[in-house]
PDB file of N, CA, C and O in Angstrom, chain B, residues numbered from 101:
ATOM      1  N   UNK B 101     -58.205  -7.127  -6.780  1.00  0.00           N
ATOM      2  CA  UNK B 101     -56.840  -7.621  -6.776  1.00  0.00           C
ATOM      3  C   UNK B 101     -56.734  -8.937  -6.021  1.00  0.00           C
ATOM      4  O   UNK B 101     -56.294  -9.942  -6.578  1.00  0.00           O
ATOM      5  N   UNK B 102     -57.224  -8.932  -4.480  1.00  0.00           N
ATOM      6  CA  UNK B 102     -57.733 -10.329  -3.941  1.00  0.00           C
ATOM      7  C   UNK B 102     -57.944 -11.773  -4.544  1.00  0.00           C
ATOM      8  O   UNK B 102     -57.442 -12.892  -4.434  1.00  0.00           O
ATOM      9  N   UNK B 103     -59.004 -11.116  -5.274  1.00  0.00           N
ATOM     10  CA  UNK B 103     -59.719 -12.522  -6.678  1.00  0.00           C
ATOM     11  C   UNK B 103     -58.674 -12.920  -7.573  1.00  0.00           C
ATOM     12  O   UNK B 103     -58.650 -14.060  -8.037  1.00  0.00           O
ATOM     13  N   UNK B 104     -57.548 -11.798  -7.930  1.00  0.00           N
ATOM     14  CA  UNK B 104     -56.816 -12.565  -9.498  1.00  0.00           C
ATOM     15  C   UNK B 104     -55.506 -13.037  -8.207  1.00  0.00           C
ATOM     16  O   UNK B 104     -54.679 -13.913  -8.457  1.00  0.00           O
ATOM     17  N   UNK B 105     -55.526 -12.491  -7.233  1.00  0.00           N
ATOM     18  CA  UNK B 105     -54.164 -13.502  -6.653  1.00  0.00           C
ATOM     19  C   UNK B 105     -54.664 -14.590  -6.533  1.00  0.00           C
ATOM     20  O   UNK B 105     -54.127 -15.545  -7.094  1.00  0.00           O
ATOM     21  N   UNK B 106     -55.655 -14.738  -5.885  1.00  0.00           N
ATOM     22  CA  UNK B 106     -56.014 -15.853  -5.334  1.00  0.00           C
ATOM     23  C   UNK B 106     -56.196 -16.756  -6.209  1.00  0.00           C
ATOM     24  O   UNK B 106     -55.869 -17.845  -5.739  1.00  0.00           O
ATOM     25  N   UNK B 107     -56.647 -16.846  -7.507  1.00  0.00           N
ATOM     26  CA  UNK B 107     -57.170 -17.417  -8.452  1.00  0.00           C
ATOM     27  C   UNK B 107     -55.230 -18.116  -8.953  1.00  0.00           C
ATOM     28  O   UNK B 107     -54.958 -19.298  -9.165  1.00  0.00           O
ATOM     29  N   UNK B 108     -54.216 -16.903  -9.011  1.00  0.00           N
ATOM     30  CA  UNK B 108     -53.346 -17.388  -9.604  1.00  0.00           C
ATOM     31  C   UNK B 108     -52.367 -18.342  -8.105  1.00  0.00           C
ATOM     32  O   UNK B 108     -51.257 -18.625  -8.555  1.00  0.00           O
ATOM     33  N   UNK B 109     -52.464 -18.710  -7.006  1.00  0.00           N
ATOM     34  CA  UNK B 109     -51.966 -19.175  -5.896  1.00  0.00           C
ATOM     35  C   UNK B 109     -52.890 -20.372  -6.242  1.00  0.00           C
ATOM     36  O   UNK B 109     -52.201 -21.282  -6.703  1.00  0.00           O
ATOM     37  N   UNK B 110     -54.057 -20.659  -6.190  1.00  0.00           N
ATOM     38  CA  UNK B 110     -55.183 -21.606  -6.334  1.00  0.00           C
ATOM     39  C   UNK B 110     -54.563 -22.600  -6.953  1.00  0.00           C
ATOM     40  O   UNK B 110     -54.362 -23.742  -6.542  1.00  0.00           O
ATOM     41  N   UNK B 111     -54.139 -21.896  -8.409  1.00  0.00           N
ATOM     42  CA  UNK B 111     -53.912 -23.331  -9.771  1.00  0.00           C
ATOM     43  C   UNK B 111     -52.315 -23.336  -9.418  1.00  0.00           C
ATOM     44  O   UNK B 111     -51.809 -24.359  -9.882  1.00  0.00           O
ATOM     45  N   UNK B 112     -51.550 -22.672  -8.873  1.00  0.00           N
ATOM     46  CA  UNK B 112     -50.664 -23.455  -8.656  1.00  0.00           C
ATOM     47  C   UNK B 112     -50.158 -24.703  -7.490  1.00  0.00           C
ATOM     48  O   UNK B 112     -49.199 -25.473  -7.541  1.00  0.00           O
ATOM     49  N   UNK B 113     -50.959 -24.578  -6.716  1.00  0.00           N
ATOM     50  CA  UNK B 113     -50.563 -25.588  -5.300  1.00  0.00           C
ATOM     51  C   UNK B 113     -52.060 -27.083  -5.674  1.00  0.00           C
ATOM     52  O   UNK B 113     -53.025 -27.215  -6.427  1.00  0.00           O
ATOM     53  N   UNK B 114     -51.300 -27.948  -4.483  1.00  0.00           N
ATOM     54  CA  UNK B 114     -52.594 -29.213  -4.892  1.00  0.00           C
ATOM     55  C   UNK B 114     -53.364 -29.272  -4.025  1.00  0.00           C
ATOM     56  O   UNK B 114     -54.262 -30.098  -3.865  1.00  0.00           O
ATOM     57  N   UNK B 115     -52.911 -27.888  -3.022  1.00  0.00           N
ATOM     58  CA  UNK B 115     -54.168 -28.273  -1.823  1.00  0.00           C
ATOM     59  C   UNK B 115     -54.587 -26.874  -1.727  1.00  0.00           C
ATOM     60  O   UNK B 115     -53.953 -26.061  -1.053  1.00  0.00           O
ATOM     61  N   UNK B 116     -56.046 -26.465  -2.639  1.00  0.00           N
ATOM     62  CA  UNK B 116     -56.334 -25.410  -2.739  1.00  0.00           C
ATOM     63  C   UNK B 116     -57.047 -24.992  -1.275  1.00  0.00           C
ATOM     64  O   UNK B 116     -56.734 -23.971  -0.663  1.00  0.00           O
ATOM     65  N   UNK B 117     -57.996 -25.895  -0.843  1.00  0.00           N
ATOM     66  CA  UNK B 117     -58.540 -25.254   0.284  1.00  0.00           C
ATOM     67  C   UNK B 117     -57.542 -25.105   1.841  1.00  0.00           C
ATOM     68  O   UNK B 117     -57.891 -25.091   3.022  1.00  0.00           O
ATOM     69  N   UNK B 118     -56.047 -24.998   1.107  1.00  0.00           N
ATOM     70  CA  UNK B 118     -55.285 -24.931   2.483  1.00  0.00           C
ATOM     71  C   UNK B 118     -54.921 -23.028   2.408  1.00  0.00           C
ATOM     72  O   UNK B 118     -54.551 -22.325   3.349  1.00  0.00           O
ATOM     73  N   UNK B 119     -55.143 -22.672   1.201  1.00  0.00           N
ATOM     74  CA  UNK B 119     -54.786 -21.314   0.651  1.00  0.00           C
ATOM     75  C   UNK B 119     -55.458 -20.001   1.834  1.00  0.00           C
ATOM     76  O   UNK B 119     -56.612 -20.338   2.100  1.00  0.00           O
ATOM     77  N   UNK B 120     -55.187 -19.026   2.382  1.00  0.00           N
ATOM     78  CA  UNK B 120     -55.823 -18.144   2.816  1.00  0.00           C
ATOM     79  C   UNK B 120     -55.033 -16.769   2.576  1.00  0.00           C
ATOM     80  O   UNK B 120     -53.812 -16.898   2.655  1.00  0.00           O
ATOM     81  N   UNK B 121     -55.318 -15.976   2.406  1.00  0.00           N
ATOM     82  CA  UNK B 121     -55.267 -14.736   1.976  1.00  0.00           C
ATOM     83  C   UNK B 121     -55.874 -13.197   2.805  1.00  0.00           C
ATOM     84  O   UNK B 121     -56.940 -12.584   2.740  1.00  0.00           O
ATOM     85  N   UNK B 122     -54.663 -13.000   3.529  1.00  0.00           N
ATOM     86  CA  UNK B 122     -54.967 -11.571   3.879  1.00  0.00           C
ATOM     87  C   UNK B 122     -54.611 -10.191   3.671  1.00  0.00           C
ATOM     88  O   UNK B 122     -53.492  -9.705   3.833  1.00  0.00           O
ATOM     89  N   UNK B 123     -55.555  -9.660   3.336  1.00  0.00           N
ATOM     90  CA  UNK B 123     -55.049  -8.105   3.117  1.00  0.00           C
ATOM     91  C   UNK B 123     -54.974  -7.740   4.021  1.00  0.00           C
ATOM     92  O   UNK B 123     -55.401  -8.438   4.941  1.00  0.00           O
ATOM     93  N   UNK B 124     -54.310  -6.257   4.358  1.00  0.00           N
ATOM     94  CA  UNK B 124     -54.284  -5.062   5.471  1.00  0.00           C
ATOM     95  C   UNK B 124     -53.830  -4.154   4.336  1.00  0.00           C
ATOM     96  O   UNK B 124     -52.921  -4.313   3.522  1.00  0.00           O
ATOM     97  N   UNK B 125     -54.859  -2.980   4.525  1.00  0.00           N
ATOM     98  CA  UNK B 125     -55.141  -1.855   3.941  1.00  0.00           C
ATOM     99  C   UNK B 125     -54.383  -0.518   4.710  1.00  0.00           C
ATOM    100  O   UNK B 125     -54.452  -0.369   5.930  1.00  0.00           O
ATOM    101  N   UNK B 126     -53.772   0.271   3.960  1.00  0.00           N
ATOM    102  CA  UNK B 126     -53.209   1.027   4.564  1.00  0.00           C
ATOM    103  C   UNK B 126     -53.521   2.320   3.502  1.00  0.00           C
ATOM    104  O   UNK B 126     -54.177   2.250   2.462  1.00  0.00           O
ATOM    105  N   UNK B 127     -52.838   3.550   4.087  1.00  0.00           N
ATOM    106  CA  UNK B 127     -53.373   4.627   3.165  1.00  0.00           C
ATOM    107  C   UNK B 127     -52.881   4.728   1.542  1.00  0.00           C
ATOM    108  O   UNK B 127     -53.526   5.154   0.585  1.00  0.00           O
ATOM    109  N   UNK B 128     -52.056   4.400   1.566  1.00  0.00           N
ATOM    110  CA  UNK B 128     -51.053   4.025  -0.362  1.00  0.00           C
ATOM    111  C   UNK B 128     -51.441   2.693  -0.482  1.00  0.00           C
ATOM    112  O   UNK B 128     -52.114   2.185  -1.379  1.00  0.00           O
ATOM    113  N   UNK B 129     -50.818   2.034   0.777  1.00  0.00           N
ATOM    114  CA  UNK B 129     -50.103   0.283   0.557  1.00  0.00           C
ATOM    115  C   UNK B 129     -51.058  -0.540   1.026  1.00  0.00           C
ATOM    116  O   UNK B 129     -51.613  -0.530   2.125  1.00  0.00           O
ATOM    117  N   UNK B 130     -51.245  -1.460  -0.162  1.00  0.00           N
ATOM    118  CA  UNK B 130     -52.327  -2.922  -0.061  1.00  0.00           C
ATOM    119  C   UNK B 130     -51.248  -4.108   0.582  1.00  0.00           C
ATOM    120  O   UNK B 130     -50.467  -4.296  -0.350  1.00  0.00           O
ATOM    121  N   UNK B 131     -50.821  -5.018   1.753  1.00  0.00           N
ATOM    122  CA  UNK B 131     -50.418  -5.789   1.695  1.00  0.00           C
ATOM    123  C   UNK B 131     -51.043  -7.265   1.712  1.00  0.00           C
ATOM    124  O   UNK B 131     -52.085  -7.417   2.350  1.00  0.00           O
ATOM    125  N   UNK B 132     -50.582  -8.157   1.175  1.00  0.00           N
ATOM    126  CA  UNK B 132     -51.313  -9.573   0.920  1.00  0.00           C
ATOM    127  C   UNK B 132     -50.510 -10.666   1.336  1.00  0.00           C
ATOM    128  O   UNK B 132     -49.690 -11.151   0.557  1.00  0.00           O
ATOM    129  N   UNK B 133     -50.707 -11.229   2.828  1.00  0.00           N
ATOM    130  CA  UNK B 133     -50.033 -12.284   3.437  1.00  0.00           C
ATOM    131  C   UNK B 133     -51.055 -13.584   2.967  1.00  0.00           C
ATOM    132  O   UNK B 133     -52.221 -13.831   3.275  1.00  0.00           O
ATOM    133  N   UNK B 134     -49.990 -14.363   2.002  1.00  0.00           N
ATOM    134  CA  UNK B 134     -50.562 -15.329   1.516  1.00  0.00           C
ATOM    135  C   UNK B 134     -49.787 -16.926   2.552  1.00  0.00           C
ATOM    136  O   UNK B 134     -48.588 -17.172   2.686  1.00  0.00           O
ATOM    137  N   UNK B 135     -50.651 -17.514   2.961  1.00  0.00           N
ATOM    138  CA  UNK B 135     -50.528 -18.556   3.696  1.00  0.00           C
ATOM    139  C   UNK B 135     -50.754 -19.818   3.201  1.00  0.00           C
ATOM    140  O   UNK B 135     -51.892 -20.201   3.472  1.00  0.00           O
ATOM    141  N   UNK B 136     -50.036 -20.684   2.516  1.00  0.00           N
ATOM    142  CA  UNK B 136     -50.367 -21.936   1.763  1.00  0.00           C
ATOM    143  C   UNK B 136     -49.542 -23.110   2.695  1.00  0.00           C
ATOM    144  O   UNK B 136     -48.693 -22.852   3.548  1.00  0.00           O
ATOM    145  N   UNK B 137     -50.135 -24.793   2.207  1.00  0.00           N
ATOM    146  CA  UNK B 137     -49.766 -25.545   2.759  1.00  0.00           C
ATOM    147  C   UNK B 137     -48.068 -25.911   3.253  1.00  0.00           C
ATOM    148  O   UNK B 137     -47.372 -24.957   2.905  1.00  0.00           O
ATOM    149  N   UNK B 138     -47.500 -26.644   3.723  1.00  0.00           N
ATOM    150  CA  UNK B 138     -45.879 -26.597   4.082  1.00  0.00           C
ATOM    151  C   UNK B 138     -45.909 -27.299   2.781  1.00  0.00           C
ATOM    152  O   UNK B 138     -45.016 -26.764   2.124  1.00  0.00           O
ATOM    153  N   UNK B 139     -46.321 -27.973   2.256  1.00  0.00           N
ATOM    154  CA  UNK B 139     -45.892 -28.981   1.007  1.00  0.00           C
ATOM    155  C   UNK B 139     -45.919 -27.887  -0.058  1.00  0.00           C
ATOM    156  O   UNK B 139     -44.876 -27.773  -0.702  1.00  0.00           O
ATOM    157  N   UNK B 140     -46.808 -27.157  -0.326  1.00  0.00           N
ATOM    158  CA  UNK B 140     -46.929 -26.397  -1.386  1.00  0.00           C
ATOM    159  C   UNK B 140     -45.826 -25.410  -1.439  1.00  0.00           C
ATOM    160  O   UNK B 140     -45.170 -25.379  -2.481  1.00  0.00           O
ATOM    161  N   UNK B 141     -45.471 -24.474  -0.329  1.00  0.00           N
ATOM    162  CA  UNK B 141     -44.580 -23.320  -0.361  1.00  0.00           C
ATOM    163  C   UNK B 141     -43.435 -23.549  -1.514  1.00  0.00           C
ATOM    164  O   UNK B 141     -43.166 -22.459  -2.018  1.00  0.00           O
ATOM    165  N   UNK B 142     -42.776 -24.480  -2.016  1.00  0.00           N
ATOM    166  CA  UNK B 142     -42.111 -24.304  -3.025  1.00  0.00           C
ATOM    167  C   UNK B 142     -42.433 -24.313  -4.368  1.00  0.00           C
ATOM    168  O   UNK B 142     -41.693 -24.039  -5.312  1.00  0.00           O
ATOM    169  N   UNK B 143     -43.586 -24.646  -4.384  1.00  0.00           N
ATOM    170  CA  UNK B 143     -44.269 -24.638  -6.085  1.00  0.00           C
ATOM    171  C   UNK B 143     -44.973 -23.494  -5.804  1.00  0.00           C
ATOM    172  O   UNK B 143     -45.573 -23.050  -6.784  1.00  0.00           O
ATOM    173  N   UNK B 144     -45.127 -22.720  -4.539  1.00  0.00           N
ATOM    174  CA  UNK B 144     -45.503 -21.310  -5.140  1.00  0.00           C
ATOM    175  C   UNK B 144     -44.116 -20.287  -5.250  1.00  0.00           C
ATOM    176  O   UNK B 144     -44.207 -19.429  -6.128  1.00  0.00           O
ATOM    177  N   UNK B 145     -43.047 -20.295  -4.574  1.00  0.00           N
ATOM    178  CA  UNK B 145     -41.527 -19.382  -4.252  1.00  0.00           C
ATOM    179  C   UNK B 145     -41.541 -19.761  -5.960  1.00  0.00           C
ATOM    180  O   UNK B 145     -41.871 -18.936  -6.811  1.00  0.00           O
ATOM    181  N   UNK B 146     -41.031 -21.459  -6.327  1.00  0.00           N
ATOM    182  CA  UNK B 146     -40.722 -21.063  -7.431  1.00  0.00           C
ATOM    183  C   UNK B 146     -39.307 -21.707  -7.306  1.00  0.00           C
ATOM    184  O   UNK B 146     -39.024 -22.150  -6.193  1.00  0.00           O
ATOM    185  N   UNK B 147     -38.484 -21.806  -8.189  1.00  0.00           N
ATOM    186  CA  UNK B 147     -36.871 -21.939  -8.589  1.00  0.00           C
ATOM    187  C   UNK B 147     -36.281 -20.632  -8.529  1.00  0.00           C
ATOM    188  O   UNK B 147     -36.401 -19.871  -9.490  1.00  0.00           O
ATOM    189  N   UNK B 148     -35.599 -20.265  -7.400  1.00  0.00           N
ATOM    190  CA  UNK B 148     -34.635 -19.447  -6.905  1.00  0.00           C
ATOM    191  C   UNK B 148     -35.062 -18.023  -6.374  1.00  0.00           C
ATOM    192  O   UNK B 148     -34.365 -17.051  -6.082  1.00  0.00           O
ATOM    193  N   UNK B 149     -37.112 -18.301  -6.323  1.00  0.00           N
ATOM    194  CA  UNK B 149     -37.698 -17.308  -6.281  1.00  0.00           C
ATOM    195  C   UNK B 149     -38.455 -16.826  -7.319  1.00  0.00           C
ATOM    196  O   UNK B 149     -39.334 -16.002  -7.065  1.00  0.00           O
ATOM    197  N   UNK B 150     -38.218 -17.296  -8.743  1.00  0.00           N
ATOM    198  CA  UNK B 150     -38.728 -16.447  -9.587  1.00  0.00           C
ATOM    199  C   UNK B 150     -40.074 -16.505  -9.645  1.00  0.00           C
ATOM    200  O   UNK B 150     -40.604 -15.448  -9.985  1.00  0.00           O
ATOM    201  N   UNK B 151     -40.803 -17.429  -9.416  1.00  0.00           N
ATOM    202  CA  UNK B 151     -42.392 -17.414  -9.749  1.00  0.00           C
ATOM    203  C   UNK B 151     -42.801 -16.403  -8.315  1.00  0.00           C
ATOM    204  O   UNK B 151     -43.700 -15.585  -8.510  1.00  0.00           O
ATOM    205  N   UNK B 152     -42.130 -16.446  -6.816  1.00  0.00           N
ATOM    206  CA  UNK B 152     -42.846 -15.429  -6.535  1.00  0.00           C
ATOM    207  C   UNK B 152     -42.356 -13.844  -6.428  1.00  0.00           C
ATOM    208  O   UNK B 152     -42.787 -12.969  -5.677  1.00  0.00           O
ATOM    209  N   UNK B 153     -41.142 -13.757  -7.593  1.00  0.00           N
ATOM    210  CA  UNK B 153     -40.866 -12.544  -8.132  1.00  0.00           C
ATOM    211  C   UNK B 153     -42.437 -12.039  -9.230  1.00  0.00           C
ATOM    212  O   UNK B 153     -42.976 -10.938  -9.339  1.00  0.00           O
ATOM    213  N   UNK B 154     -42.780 -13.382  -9.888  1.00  0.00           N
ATOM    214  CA  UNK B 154     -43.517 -12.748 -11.445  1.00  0.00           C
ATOM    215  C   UNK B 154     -44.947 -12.712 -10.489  1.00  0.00           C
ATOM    216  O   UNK B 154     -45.663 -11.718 -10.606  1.00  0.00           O
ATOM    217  N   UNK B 155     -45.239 -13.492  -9.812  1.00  0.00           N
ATOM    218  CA  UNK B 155     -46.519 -12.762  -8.553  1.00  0.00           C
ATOM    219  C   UNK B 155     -46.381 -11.471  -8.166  1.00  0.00           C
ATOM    220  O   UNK B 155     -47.259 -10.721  -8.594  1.00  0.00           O
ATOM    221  N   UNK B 156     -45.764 -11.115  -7.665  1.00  0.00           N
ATOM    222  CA  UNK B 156     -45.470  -9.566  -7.389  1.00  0.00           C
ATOM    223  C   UNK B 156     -45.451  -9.026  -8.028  1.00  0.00           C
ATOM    224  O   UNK B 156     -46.078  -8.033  -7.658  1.00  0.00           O
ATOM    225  N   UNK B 157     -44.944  -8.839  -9.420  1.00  0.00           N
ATOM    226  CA  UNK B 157     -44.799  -7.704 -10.784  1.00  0.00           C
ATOM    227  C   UNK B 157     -46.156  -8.116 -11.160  1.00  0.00           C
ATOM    228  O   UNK B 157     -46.767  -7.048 -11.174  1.00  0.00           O
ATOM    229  N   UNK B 158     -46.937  -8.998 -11.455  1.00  0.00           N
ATOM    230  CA  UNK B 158     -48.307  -8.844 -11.976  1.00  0.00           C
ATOM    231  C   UNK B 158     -49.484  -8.257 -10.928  1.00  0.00           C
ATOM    232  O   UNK B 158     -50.629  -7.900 -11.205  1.00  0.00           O
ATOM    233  N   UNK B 159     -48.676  -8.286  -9.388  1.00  0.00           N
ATOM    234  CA  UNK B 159     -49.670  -7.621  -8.730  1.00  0.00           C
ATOM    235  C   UNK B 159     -49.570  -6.058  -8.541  1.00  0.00           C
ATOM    236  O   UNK B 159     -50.346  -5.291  -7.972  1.00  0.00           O
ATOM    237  N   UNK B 160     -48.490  -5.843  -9.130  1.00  0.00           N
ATOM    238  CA  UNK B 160     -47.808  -4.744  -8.984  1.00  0.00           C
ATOM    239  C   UNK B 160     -48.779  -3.626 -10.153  1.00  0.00           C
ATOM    240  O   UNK B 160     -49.647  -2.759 -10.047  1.00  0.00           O
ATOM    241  N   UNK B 161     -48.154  -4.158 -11.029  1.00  0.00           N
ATOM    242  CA  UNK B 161     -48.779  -3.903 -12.720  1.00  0.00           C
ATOM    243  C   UNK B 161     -50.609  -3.155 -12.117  1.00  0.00           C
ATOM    244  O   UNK B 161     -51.263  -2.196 -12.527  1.00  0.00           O
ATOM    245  N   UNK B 162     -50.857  -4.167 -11.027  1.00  0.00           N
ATOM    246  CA  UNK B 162     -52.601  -4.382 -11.197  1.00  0.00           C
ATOM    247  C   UNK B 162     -52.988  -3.015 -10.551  1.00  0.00           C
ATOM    248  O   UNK B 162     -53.878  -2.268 -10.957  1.00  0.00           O
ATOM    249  N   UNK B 163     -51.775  -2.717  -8.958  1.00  0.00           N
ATOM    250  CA  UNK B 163     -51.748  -1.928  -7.934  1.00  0.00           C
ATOM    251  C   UNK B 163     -51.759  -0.276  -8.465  1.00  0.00           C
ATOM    252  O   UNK B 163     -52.431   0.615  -7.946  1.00  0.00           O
ATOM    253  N   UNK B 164     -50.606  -0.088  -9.926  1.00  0.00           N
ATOM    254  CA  UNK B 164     -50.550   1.220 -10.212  1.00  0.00           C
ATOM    255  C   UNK B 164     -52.200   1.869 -10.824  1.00  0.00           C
ATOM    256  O   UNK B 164     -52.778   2.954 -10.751  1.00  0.00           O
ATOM    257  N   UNK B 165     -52.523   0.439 -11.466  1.00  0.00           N
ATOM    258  CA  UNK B 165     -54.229   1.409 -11.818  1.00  0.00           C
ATOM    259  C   UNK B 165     -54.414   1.953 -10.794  1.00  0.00           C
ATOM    260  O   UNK B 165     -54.063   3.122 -10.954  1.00  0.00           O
ATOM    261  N   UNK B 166     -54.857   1.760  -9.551  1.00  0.00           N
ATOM    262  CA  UNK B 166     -55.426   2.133  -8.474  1.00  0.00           C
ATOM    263  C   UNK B 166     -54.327   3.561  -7.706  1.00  0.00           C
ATOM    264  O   UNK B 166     -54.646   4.376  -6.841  1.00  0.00           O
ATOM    265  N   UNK B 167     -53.323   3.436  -8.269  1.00  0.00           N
ATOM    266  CA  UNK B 167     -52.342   4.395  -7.775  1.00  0.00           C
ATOM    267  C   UNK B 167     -52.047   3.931  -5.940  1.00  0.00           C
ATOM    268  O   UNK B 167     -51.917   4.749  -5.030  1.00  0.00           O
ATOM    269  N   UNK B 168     -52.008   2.656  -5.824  1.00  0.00           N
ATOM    270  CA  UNK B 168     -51.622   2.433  -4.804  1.00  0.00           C
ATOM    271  C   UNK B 168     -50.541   1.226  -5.127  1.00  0.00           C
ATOM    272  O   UNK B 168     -50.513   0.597  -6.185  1.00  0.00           O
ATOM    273  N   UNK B 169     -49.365   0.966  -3.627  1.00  0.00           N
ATOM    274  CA  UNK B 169     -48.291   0.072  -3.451  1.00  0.00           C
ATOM    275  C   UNK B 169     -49.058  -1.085  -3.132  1.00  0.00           C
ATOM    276  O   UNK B 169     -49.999  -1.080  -2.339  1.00  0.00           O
ATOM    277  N   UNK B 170     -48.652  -2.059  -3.748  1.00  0.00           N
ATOM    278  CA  UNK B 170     -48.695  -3.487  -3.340  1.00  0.00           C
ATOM    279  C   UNK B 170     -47.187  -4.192  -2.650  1.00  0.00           C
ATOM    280  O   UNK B 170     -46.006  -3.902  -2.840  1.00  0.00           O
ATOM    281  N   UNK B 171     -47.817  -5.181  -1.827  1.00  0.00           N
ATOM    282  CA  UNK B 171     -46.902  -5.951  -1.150  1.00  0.00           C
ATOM    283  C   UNK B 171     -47.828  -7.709  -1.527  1.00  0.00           C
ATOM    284  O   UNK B 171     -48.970  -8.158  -1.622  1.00  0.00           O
ATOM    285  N   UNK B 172     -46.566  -8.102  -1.614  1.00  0.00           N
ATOM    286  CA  UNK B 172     -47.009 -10.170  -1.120  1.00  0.00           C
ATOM    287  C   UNK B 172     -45.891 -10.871  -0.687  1.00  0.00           C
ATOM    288  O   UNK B 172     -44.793 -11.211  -1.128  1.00  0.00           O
ATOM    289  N   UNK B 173     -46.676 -10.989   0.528  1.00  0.00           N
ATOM    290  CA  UNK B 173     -44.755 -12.416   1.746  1.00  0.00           C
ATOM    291  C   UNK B 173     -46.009 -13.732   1.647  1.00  0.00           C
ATOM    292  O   UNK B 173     -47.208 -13.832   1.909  1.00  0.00           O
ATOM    293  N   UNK B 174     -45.489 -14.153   1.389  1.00  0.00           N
ATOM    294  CA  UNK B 174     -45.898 -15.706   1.761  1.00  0.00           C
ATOM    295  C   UNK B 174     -44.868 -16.355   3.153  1.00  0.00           C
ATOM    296  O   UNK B 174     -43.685 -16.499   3.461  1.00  0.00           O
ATOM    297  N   UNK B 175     -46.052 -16.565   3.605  1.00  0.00           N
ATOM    298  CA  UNK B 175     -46.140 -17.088   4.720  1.00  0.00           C
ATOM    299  C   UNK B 175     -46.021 -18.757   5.025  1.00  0.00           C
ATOM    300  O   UNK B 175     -46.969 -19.447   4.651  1.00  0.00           O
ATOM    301  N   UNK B 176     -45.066 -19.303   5.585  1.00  0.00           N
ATOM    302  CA  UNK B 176     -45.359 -20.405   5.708  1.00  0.00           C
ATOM    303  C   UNK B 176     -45.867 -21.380   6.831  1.00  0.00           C
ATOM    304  O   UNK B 176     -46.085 -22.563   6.570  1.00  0.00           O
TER     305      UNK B 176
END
């Protein structure tokens, strides 16, 4: 799950090596504090939120195979 966020945070911002990504594992719940540049944070949120609404439902989607909760806050 790690690899396809990261991959989809990557192609959207222009400063990929500012990207870092942490999980904390819990017994259900995967959470993923994603940390990108101050310039970038709005081309990942998105217009009014929605792109990092459709991040979450595709990580979501990924989380029920596994029968576990996903979380993602971006961090700025």
């Amino acid at each position: 799950m790690e690899n396809v966020l990261k991959a989809i945070i990557s192609n959207l911002v222009e400063d990929a090596n500012a990207v870092e990504i942490k999980r904390i594992d819990s017994e259900k719940t995967v959470t993923f504090e994603v940390k990108v540049a101050d310039s970038d944070m709005g081309r990942v949120i998105g217009k009014q939120g929605r792109l990092a609404k459709s991040i979450r439902t595709v990580m979501k989607a990924m989380a029920n195979k596994e029968h576990k909760k996903v979380t993602v806050e971006f961090i700025g």
